[in-house]
C-alpha angles and dihedrals in degrees: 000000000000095000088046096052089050100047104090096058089043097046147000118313111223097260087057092055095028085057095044094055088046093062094045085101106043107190095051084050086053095051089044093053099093091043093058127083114266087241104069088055096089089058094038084059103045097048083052099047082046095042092041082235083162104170084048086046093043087049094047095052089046092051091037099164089196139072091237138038110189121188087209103049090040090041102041130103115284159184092257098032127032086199127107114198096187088069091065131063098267109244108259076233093058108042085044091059091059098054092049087052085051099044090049096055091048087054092043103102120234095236074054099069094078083084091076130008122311094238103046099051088047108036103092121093106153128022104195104215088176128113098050112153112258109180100163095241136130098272129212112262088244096056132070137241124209087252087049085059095030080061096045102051083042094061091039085059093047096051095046090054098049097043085077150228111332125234115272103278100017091081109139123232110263109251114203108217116207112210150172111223125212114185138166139170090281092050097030095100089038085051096049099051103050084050093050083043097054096059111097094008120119082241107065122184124216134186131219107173122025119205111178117176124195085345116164110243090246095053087040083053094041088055100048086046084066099046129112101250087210105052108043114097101168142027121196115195106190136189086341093129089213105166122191101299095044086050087048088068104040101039101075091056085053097050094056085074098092101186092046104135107165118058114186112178135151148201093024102168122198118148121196101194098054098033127173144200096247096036091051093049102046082044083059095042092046091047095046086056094048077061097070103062119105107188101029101148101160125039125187125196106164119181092348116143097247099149106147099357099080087110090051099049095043094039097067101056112094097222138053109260118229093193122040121172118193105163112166098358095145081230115189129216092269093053094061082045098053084042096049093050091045127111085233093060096071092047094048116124099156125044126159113189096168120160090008107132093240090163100080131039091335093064098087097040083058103047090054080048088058091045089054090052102032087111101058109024109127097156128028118174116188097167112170089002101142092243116166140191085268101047100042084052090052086049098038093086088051090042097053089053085071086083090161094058123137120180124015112196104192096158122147089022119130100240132145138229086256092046087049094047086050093058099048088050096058107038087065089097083062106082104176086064104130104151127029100177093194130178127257097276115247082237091075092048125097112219102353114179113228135264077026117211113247088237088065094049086055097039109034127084128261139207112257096191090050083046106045077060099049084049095046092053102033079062096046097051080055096053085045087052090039087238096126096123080069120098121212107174141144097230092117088166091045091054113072119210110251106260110231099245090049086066 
């Protein structure tokens, strides 16, 4: 009774394997689809999406019975299936299928639909593409990148614009498309395009999350220009170097996206020892239009010059933030107090403090900005923080406080095998640890000069044999403390940083 009790969560229910025979022979399953109940079409769809049964996946779109088809409700772990398949990069085959589904239903004319029911041919009214895994690395040929989507949908878009008006009476039912858009100099005018030809088109694409690299102000304008002011929820500016005047520009197209909740920009320069007339100004301007977001919930501010101007950025914002990212912000003791005393510190479940000096004057301000977000810290990232053996074991009692803590990145930091072993000691009050992405220990090195620079902890050579040791007893004091579901590792590029709205 026990082992049948615990079956379904270890393996496939019967529906799942029931579902998976049936589409062995795909065009029978196609012919038996109108035949079958509408609520065996999520699992259907997600058995075909996992088995690349593409004819099956193309028809399914194309008969979708609902007003939604969401890649992460349909691809999700399950009751019938453990796997996630979000979690994975999604199969070409497989993500082709569905815009040819899509495209099929969009040339279907409407006189046509008495060929199935009524509900079924006409239901869907937004297929949410969004959510696809991203993780920056070199990907398999037979799976498929966000760009690689991004392009697709793109050149569905495009088609479907230039294949003309429909007949009187034929017209399709409009499909709303959910995205996330990757776009860069070499995509920009393909981009474009697909987004100018989508308004007005009976396929009309709509993004969610906006991710521009090295993109020119006036393309990065020109985008934005073309975006649904009621979909997008995050824009992410990368390695654009802005600078305060470029962002001066830029900024007031982004703040008329009033559910915007994720900010991601970069090099925001504004230097408050050597000030001038313009950069002042364009600081002001820039600050005057953070004010007018609603629903900001994650701000990133990665290597901007904010010493001393922490309190005037974040008290302009109208809302608590939840996620805020200040890698390399050259922050000053004052910064982490303003932040510790602000109403954003006890709602905080996201802070990233990387490549910020915390082992000198600013250790105490950050250990009161840790008490004031002890409650809600699921994610804390000091990367290249100097952090030494002293200062993590001043920290390690307000640390430890952070009992729902999920993930500590402490990479790049100079720490011993005593200060590690320290730290694994102690976290074990914090039992929602699950990742402790931690630096090769001093220890390991031959001839470090101290207090090493963080560029040589990352550069220079260590010693595998003094390692492999670290690693072998670092592992056996988990299993003692029967922590051994929890990763410590060094793999600082294999572990992605939780995204805000994962937490």
């Amino acid at each position: 009774m026990r082992w049948l009790l615990a079956w379904p969560s270890a393996m496939h229910t019967l529906v799942f394997l029931s579902t998976r025979q049936v589409l062995q022979c795909q065009p029978a399953a196609c012919q038996a689809l109108p035949l079958l109940p509408r609520e065996l079409f999520p699992l259907l769809f997600k058995v075909a999406f996992m088995d690349k049964k593409t004819v099956v996946l193309r028809e399914l779109v194309h008969t979708w019975p609902f007003p939604l088809l969401s890649f992460q409700q349909l691809l999700q772990e399950c009751a019938h299936c453990s796997r996630a398949l979000l979690q994975e990069r999604p199969s070409t085959e497989s993500m082709q299928a569905v815009i040819l589904g899509l495209t099929a239903r969009l040339h279907t004319p409407e006189t046509e639909a008495g060929t199935q029911p009524l509900c079924r041919k006409h239901a869907l009214r937004v297929l949410d593409m969004t959510g696809l895994l991203d993780d920056g690395v070199e990907q398999d040929p037979g799976t498929m990148s966000m760009w690689d989507c991004t392009a697709a949908v793109a050149r569905t878009c495009i088609a479907q614009q230039q294949g003309g008006t429909a007949e009187p009476g034929l017209a399709p039912i409009p499909v709303e498309v959910r995205v996330d858009l990757r776009v860069n100099r070499a995509s920009y005018a393909f981009l474009r395009e697909a987004l100018r030809s989508s308004v007005g088109s009976p396929l009309r694409l709509c993004c969610r999350d906006l991710r521009a690299e090295d993109l020119p102000m006036r393309n990065t304008v020109a985008l934005l220009q073309l975006l649904d002011a009621g979909c997008l929820r995050r824009v992410d500016l990368r390695f654009n170097n802005l600078g305060l005047r470029g962002l001066s520009v830029i900024i007031p197209h982004v703040a008329r996206f009033q559910h915007l909740a994720s900010l991601r920009l970069h090099y925001v320069h504004g230097d408050s020892r050597q000030p001038s007339v313009d950069g002042e100004d364009n600081f002001r301007y820039f600050l005057a239009q953070m004010g007018r977001f609603t629903c900001l919930r994650e701000l990133s501010m990665g290597s901007s010059l904010l010493s001393g101007r922490l309190d005037q950025l974040l008290s302009t914002l109208q809302s608590p933030l939840e996620s805020l990212e200040l890698a390399f912000c050259a922050l000053l003791p004052e910064d982490l107090r303003f932040l510790a005393r602000s109403p954003h510190a006890v709602h905080l479940k996201k802070l990233d403090l990387s490549g910020n000096d915390l082992s000198g004057s600013q250790l105490e301000p950050f250990q009161g900005l840790l008490r004031a977000a002890a409650a809600t810290l699921l994610h804390l990232e000091l990367t290249e923080c100097q952090l030494a053996d002293t200062q993590l074991l001043a920290t390690l009692p307000v640390l430890t406080r952070c009992t729902s803590l999920r993930y500590l990145g402490l990479y790049g930091n100079p720490l011993s095998m005593a200060g590690l072993k320290e730290l694994l000691r102690d976290s074990v009050v914090q039992a929602e640890l699950r990742t402790v992405v931690h630096p090769f220990p001093v220890d390991c090195y031959e001839g470090l000069p101290w207090p090493p620079p963080a560029s040589v902890l990352l550069e220079a050579s260590i010693n595998e044999e003094k390692f492999a040791r670290v690693e072998a007893e670092l592992h056996q004091l988990l299993l003692a403390s029967g922590r051994a579901h929890v990763l410590w590792t060094t793999d600082i590029y294999g572990r992605l940083a939780a995204d805000y709205f994962s937490l």
